[in-house]
C-alpha positions as CSV (number, residue, x, y, z in Angstrom):
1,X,0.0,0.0,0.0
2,X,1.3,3.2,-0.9
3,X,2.6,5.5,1.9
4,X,1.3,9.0,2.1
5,X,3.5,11.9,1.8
6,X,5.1,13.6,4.6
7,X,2.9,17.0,3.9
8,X,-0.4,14.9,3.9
9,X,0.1,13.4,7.8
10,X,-1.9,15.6,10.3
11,X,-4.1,17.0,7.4
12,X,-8.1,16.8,7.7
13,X,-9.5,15.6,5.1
14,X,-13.0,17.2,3.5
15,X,-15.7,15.5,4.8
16,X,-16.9,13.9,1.6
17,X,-13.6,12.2,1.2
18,X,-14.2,10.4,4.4
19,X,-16.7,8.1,2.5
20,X,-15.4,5.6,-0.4
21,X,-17.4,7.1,-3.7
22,X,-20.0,5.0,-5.8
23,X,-19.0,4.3,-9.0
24,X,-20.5,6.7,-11.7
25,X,-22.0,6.3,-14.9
26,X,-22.4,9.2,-17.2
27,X,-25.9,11.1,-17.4
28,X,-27.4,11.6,-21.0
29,X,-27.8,15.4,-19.5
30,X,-24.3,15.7,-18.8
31,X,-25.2,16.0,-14.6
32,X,-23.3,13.3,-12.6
33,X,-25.0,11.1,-10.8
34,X,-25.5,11.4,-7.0
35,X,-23.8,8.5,-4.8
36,X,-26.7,9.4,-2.3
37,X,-29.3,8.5,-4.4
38,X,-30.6,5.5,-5.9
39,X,-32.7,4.8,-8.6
40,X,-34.1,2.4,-11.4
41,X,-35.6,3.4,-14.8
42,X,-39.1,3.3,-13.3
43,X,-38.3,5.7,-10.1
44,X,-35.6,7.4,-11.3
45,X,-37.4,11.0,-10.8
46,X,-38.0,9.7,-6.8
47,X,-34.5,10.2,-5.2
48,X,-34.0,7.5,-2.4
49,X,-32.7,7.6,0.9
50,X,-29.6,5.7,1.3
51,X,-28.2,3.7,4.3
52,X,-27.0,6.4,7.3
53,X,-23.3,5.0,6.5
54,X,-23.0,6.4,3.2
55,X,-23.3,10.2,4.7
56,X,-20.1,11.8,5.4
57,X,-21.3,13.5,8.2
58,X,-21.2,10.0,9.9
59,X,-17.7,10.2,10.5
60,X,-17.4,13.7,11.8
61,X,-16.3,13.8,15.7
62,X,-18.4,15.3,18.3
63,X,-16.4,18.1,18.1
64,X,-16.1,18.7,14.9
65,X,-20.0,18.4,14.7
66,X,-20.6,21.2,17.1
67,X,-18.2,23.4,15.2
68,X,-20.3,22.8,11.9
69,X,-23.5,23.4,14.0
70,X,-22.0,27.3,15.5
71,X,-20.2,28.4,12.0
72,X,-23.4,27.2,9.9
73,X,-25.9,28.6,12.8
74,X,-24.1,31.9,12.1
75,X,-24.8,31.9,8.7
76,X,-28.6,31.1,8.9
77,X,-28.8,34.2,11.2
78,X,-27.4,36.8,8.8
79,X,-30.4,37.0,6.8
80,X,-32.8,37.4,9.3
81,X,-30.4,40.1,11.7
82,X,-30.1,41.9,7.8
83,X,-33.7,42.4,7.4
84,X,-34.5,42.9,10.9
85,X,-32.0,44.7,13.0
86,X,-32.9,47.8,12.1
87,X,-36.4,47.8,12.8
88,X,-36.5,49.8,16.1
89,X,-35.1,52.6,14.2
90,X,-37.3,53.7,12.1
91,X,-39.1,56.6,13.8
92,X,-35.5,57.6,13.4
93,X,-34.9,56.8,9.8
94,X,-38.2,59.0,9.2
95,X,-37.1,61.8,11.7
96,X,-33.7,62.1,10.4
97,X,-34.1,61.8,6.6
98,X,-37.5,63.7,6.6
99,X,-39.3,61.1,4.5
100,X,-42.8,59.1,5.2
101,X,-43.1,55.5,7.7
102,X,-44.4,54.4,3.9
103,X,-41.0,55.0,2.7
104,X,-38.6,53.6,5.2
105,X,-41.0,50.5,5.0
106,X,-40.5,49.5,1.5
107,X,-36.4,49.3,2.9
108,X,-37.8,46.3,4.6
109,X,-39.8,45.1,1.6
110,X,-37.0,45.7,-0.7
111,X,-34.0,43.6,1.6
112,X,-36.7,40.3,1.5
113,X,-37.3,40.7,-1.7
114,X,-33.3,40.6,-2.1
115,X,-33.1,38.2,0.6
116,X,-35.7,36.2,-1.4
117,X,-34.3,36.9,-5.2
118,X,-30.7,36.4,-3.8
119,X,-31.6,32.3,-2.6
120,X,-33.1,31.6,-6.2
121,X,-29.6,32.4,-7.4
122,X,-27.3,31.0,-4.7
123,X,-29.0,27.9,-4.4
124,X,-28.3,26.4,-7.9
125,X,-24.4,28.2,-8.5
126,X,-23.8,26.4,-5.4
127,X,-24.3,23.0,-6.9
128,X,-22.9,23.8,-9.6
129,X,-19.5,25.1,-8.4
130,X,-19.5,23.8,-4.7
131,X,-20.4,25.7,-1.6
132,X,-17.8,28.2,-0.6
133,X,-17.3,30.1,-3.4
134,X,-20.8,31.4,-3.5
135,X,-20.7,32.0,0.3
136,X,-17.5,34.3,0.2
137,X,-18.4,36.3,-2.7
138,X,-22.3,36.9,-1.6
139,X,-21.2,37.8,1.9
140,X,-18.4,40.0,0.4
141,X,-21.2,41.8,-1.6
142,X,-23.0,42.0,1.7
143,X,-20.0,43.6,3.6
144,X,-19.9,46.3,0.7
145,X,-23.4,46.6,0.7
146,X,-23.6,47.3,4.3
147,X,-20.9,49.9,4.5
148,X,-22.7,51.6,1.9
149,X,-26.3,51.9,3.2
150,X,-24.3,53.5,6.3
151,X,-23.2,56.3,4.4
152,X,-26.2,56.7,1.6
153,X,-27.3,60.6,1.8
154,X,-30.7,59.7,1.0
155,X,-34.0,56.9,1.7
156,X,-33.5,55.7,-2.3
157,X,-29.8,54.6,-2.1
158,X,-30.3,53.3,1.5
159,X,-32.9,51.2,-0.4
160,X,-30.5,50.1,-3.3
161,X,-28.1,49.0,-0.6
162,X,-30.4,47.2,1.5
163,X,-32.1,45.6,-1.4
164,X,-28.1,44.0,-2.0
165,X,-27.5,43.8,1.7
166,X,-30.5,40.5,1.5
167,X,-29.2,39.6,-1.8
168,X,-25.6,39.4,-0.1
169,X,-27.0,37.8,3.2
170,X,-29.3,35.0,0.9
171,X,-25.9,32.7,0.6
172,X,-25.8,32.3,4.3
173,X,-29.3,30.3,4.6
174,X,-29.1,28.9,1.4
175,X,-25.4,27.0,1.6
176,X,-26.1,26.1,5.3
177,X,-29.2,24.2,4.6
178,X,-27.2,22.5,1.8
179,X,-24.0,21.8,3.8
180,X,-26.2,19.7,6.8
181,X,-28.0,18.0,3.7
182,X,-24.0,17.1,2.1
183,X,-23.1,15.9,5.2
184,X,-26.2,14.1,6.8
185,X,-28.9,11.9,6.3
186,X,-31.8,10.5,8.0
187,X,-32.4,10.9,11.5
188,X,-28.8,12.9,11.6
189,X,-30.2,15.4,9.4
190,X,-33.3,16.0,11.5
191,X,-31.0,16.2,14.5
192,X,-28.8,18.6,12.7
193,X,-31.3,21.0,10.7
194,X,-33.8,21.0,14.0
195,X,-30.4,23.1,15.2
196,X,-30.6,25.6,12.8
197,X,-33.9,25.7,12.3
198,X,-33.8,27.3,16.2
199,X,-31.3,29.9,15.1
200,X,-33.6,31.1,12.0
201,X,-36.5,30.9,14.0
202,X,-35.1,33.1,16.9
203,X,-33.2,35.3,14.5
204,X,-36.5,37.4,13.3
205,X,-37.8,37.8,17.3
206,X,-34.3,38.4,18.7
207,X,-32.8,41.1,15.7
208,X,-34.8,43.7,17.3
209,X,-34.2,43.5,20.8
210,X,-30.4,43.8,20.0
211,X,-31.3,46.5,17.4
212,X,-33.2,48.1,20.0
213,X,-30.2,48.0,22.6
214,X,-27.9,49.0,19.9
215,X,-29.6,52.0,19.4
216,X,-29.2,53.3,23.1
217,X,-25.0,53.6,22.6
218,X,-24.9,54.4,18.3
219,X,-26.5,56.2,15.5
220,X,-29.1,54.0,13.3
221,X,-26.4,54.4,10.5
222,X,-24.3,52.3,13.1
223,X,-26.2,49.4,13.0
224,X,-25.5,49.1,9.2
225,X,-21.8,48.9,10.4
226,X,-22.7,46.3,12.8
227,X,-24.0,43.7,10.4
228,X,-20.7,44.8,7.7
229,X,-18.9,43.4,10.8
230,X,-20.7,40.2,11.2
231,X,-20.4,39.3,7.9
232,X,-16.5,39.4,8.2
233,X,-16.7,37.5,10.8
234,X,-18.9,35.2,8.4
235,X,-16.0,35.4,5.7
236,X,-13.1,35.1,8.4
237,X,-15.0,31.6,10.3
238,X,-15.7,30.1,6.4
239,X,-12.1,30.0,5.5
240,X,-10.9,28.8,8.4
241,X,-13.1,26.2,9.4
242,X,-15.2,24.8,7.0
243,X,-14.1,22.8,4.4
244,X,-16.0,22.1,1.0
245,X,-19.0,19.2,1.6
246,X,-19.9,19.3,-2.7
247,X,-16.8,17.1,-4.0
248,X,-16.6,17.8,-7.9
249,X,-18.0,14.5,-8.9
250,X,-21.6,15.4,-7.4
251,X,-21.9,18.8,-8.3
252,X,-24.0,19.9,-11.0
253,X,-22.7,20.0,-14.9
254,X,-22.5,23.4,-16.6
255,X,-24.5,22.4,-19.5
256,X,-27.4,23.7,-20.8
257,X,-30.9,23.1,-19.3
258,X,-29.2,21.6,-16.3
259,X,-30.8,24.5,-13.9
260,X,-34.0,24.1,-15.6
261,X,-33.4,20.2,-14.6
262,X,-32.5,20.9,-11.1
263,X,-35.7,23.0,-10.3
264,X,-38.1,20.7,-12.6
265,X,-36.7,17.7,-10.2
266,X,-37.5,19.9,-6.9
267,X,-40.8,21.4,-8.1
268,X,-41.7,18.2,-9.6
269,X,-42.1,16.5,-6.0
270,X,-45.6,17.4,-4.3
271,X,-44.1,16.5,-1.2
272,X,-41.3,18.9,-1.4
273,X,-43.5,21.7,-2.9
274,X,-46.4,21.3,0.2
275,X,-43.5,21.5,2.5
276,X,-42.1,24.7,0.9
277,X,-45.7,26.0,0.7
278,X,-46.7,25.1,4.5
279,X,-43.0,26.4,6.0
280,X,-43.9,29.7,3.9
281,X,-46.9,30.2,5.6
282,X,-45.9,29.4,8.8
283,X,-43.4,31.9,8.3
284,X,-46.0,34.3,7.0
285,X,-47.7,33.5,10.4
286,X,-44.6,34.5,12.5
287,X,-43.8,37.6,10.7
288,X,-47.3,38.9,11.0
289,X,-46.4,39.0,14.4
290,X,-43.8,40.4,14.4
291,X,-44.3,43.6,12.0
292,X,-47.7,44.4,14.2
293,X,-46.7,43.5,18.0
294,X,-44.7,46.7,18.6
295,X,-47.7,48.9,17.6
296,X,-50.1,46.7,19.4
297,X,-49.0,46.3,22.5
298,X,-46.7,49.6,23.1
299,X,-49.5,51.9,21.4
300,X,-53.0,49.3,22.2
301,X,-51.7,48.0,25.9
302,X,-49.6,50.7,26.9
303,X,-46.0,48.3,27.2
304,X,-43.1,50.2,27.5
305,X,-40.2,49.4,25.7
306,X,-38.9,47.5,28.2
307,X,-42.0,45.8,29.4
308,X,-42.1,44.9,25.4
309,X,-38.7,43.1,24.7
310,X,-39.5,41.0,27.9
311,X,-42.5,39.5,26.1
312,X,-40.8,39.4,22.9
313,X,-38.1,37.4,24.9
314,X,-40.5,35.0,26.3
315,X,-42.1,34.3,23.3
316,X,-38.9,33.6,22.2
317,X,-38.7,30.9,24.8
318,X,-41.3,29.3,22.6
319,X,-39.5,28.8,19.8
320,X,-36.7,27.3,21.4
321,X,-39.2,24.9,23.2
322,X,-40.4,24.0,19.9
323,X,-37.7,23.6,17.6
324,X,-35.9,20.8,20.7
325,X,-39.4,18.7,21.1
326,X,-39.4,18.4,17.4
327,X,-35.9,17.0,16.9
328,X,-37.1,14.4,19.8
329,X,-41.0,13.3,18.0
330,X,-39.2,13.6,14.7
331,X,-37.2,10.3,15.7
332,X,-40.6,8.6,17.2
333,X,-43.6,9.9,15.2
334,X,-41.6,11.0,11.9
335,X,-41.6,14.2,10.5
336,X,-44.7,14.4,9.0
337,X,-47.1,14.0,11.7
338,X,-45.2,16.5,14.1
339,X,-46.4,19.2,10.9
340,X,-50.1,17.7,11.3
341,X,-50.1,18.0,15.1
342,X,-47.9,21.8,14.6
343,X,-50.1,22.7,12.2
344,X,-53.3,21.8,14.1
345,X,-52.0,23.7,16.6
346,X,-51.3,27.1,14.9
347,X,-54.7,26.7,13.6
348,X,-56.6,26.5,17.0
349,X,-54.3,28.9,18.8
350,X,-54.9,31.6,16.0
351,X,-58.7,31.3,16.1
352,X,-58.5,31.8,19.5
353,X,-56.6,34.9,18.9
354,X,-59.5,36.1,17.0
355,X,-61.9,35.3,19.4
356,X,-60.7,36.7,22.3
357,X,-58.4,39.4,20.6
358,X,-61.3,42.1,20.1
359,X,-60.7,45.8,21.0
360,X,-60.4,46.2,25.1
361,X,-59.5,42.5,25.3
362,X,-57.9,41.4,28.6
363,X,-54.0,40.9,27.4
364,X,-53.3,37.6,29.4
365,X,-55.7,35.5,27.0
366,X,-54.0,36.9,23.6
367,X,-50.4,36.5,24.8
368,X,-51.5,32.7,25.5
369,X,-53.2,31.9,22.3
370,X,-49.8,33.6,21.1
371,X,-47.3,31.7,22.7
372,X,-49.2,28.3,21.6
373,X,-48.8,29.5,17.8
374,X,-44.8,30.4,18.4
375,X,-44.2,27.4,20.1
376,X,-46.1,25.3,17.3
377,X,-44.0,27.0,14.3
378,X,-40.9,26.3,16.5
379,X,-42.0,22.7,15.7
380,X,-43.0,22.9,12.3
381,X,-39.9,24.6,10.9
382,X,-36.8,21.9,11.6
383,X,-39.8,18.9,10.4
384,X,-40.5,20.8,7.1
385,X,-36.9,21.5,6.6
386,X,-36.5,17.4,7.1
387,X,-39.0,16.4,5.1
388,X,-38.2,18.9,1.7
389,X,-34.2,18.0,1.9
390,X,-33.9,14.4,3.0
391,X,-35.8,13.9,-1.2
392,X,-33.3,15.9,-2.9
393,X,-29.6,14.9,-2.2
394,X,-28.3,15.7,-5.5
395,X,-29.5,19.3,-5.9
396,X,-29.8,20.1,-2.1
397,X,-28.5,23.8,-2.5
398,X,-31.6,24.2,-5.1
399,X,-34.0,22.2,-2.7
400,X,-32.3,24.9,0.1
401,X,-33.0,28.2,-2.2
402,X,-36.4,27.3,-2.9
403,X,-37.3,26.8,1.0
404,X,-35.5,30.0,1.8
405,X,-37.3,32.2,-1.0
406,X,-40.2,30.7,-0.1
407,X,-40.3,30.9,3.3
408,X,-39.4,35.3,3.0
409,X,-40.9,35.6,-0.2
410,X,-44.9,34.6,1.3
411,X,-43.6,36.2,4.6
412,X,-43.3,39.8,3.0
413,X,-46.0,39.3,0.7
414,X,-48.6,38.2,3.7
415,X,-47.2,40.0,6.8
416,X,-48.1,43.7,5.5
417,X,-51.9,42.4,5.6
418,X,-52.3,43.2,9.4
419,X,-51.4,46.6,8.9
420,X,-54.2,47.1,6.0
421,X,-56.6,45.5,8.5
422,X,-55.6,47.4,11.3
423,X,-53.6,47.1,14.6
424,X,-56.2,48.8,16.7
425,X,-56.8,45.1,18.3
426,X,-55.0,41.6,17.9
427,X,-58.1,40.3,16.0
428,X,-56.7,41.3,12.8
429,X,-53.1,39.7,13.5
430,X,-55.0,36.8,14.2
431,X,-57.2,36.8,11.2
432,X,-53.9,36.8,9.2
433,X,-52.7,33.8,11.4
434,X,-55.7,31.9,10.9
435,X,-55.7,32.4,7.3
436,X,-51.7,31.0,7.1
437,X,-52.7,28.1,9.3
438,X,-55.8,27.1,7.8
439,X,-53.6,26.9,4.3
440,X,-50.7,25.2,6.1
441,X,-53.6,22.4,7.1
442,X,-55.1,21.9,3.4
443,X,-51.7,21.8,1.7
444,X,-50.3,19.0,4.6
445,X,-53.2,16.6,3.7
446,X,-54.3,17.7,-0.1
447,X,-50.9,17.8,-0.9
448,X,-48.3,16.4,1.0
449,X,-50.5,13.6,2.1
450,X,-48.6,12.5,5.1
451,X,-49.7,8.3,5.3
452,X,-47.9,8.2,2.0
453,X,-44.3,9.8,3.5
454,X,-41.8,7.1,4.3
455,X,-40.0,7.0,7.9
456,X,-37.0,8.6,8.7
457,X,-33.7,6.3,8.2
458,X,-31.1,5.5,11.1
């Protein structure tokens, strides 16, 4: 056996190297085939799960496994700290540039719609050309992007910026979904997305409480600084510590139609497109919290500021709570009935929003029917995120893109509805809940049709 080379001894190798490869036969489309995946000319459009063993992620230490779990977590909370940081200051956006709340909004709008846009792109260059690459240049533009909506004299340019700000930031989301789904399989992979699902679920509730205390020592303009310095300490932890999980052989050929391939195989699954659809709307349910609670219950209930992050932080409490019990029913009840029994659960607790939210409602019941739908999303999210990826091996940074764009793209579409309605009571943030639940509901049994989903692997 040959010896290795002085300069290879003491060198960690990638993690898809840690696994012996399949043997591959060429594709009449050029693509290679995935070593993850199994098929036969009848099912070849099914991907199939393949024994735990042939993940690379099996052979990872503990150690090594909770590195992948900080550096990735990091980069799933990006996007949401980009889009939502800022958020406490705009009464001071409006004050200081002199322009309407209707204007400083559609910053917002504009960074999800980048955030969204940005994970349609990322998702597929990072099949094709492996994971890193994408990451450092997207969070690169980010950095750039950042700096410059600090120093932009006016609302339109901030807007530019922040509109490349979520492009820059959509990498982050995207390539850490597809990195677990490299590296894992199975009940590993619930285990290991059920973590970050917890970091992008917190991310939107806790950005504005450290906005918020941002804001008490720096200028608003500052907290654009802020995230330019996160995401060098994005590009900074993704040289040094990760390693590339896409080894040439499985990455997607550059020829043509093969992107139109990738989303055809994605969008051609009902059971990945009902997940996509019933993580968007759960999403959607979230954020409509989210952009109404600081006018309801500082301007409706009288909170002060501080009286408000506490309840924002123990409704964050829920999420946590949620995203844990679902990594352990996951590996009991499968995936797919922890959605029905979430999804159930949204449902209820928003009606009951409804009914007891009316103007002059007592606050104690609407903070309960509340933290019932927060803690329910917190275990919907990590089971969707099993569910769509565990299918699609082979294009998982596609698969990952989708999801993302998805789960923003209905969330900005959807959220603004409260504040048409009205904040004067919670009844209207309810309504909107209801109406995301009850379409979460239909789409898990119409669609998805959860007797038909096979269990969870070892």
């Amino acid at each position: 056996m040959p010896h290795a080379r002085n300069g290879d001894r003491g060198r960690t190798p990638p993690p898809w190297a840690l696994t012996t490869p399949t043997a591959q036969r060429p594709r009449p489309d050029g693509a290679q085939e995935d070593p993850h995946v199994t098929s036969t000319p009848s099912t070849r459009s099914t991907p199939t799960p393949t024994p735990a063993s042939s993940h690379p992620g099996d052979a990872l230490s503990r150690g090594r496994r909770a590195l992948y779990v900080i550096v990735l977590g990091t980069l799933t909370a990006l996007g949401p700290f980009t889009i939502d940081l800022y958020l406490p200051a705009f009464p001071r956006v409006e004050a200081d540039l002199g322009v309407t709340a209707a204007m400083v909004q559609l910053t917002l709008t504009g960074t999800t719609v980048g955030f969204a846009v940005g994970q349609l792109v990322m998702g597929p260059w990072s099949d094709r050309v492996g994971r890193r690459l994408p990451l450092l240049l997207a969070t690169s533009l980010h950095i750039l992007a950042s700096v410059g909506a600090a120093f932009a004299p006016d609302i339109v340019t901030i807007g530019v910026f922040r509109v490349l700000q979520g492009a820059g930031a959509a990498a982050g989301a995207v390539v850490a979904m597809a990195t677990v789904r490299d590296l894992f399989g199975g009940k590993p992979l619930a285990r290991m997305l059920s973590r970050l699902a917890l970091v992008n679920g917190m991310g939107p509730i806790l950005a504005p409480l450290v906005g918020s205390a941002l804001l008490q020592v720096m200028p608003w303009r500052g907290l654009f600084l802020v995230l330019a310095c996160y995401g060098v300490v994005v590009v900074v932890a993704v040289t040094l510590l990760i390693t590339e999980t896409l080894p040439p052989e499985r990455r997607t050929a550059p020829v043509r139609g093969a992107l139109a391939r990738s989303y055809r195989r994605v969008l051609g699954d009902r059971v990945f497109v009902g997940m996509a659809l019933i993580g968007g709307m759960s999403f959607a349910g979230l954020f409509s919290y989210i952009s109404s609670s600081a006018f309801l219950f500082q301007q409706e209930y009288g909170l002060s500021a501080g009286q408000y992050g506490v309840l924002f932080a123990v409704n964050s409490l829920g999420i946590v709570a949620g995203v844990q019990l679902s990594s352990l029913l996951m590996r009991r009840i499968g995936p797919q009935w922890v959605v029905a029994g979430s999804g159930a659960v949204q449902l209820l607790s928003a009606i009951a929003i409804v009914v007891v939210g009316g103007e002059g409602a007592p606050l104690a019941g609407i903070l309960v029917g509340l933290f019932a739908f927060i803690l329910a999303t917190g275990f919907t999210m990590p089971a969707v995120q099993v569910l769509a990826l565990a299918r699609h091996g082979r294009e998982a940074g596609t698969a990952a893109s989708v999801l993302g764009a998805t789960n923003f793209g209905l969330a900005g579409l959807i959220s603004p509805i409260v504040g048409v309605i009205g904040v004067g009571s919670a009844a209207p943030m309810g309504a909107v809940m209801t109406g995301t639940a009850l379409v979460s509901v239909l789409v898990l049994w119409l669609v998805v049709r959860p007797r038909g989903v096979p269990a969870l692997e070892d």
